[in-house]
C-alpha positions in Angstrom: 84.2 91.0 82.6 86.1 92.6 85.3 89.4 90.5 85.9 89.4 89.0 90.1 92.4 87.6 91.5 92.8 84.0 90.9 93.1 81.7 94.1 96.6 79.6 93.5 98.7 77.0 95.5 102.4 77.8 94.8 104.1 74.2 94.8 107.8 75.5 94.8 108.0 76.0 90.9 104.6 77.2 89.6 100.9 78.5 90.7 98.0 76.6 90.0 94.8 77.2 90.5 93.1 75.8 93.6 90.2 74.1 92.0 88.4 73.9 88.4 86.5 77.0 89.4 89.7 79.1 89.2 91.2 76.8 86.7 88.3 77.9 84.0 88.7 82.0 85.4 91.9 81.3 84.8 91.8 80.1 81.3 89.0 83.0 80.4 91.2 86.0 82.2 95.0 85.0 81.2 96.7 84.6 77.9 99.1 81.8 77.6 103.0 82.9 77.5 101.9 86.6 78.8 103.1 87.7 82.0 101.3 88.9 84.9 102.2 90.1 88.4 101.3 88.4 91.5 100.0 89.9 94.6 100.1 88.1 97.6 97.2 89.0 100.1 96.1 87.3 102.9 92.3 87.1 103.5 91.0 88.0 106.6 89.9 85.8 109.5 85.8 85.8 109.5 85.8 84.3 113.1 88.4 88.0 114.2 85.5 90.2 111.8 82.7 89.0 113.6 84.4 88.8 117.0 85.7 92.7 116.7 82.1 93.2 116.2 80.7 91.6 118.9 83.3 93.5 121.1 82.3 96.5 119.7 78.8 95.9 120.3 79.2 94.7 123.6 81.7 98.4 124.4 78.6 100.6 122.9 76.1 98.2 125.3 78.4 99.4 128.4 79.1 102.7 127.4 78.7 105.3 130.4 75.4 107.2 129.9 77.2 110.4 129.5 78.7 109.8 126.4 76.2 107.1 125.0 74.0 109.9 124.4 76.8 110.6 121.9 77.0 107.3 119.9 73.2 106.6 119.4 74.1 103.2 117.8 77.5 101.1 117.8 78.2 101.5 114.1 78.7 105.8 115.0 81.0 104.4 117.9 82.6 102.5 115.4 83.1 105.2 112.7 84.1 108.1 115.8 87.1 105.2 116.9 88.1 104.6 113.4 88.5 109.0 112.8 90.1 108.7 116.7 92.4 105.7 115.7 93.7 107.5 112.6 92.0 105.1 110.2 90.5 108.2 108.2 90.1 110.0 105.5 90.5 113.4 106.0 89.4 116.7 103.9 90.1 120.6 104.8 88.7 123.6 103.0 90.3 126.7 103.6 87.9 129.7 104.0 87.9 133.4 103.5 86.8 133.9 107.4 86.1 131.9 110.5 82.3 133.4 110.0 82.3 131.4 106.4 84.0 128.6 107.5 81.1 127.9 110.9 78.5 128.2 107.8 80.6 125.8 106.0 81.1 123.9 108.6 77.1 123.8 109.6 76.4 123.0 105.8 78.9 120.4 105.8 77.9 118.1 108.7 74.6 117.2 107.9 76.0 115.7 104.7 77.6 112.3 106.4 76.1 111.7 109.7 79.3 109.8 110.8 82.4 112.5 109.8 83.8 114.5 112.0 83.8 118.3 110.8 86.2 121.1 112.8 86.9 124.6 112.5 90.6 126.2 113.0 90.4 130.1 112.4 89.6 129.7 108.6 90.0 126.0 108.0 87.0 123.3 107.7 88.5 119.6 108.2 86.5 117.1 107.2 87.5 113.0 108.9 85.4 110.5 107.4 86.0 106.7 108.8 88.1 104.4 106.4 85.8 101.3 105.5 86.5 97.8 106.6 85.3 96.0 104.3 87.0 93.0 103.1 87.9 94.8 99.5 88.8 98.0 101.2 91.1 96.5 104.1 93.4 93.5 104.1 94.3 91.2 106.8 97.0 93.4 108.3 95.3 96.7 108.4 92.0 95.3 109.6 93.6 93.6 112.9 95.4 96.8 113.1 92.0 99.3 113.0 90.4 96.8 115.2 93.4 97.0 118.0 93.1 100.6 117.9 89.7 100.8 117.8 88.9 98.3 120.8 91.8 100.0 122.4 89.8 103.3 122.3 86.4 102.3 122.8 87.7 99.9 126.0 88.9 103.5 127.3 85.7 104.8 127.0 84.0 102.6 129.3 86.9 102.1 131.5 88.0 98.5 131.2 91.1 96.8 129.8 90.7 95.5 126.2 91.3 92.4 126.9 88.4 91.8 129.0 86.4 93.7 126.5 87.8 90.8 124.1 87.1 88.3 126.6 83.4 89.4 127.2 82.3 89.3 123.5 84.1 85.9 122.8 
């Protein structure tokens, strides 16, 4: 069995599990008198998930038709603002000419239909969008990406993004 974090109440002096549930994963994960190292995280908001993807959806609805021939669907919006707002991953492959790296390049792209691939003189980068799911980002970095992200995207179609907030609450 994989070992999950166990949900605690600190009362001042001790954690205890919040219910029986956690109490009996608890008692199967952790060995009385051993010691074990706490991480504090703070789960994420569902209510600010689904409302940065309702503002997201509602951005790609009232995107200007010259670049919403770019983001056929919201999630590519979504992964493009992630790359833009720096929540990426990002790859480069240094090639032996600028002709080998446009092959590498072509041969690359069609392998995520989200990343963004550019060529520099010899070099291939590679962005691919961080994920935002609840394992991958905690509280703090999601409401960060989604700032940046509806920041971006509320550029794109030329409104503030707190209206764009406003309009998908």
């Amino acid at each position: 069995m994989t070992d999950i974090p166990i949900q605690c109440t600190w009362d001042g002096e001790s954690l205890t599990p919040v219910n029986q549930v956690w109490a009996r994963r608890a008692d199967q994960q952790w060995v009385v008198g051993e010691r074990y190292a706490v991480e504090i995280r703070h789960e994420r908001s569902i209510a600010s998930h689904g409302h940065f993807f309702a503002a997201l959806n509602e951005a790609w609805a009232n995107l200007p038709e010259q670049i919403a021939e770019r983001f056929p669907t919201a999630e590519s919006l979504r992964k493009y603002a992630l790359i833009r707002a720096g929540f990426r991953d990002e790859r480069s492959f240094v090639c032996s000419s600028k002709a080998e790296a446009r092959r590498f390049a072509a041969f690359v792209q069609p392998m995520d239909d989200f990343a963004v691939v550019t060529v520099s003189e010899a070099v291939v980068s590679v962005y691919t969008a961080k994920s935002q799911s609840m394992r991958a980002m905690g509280k703090k970095q999601f409401e960060d990406s989604k700032a940046r992200v509806l920041d971006y995207v509320s550029s794109l179609i030329g409104t503030s993004t707190d209206e764009l907030k406003e309009q998908a609450a």
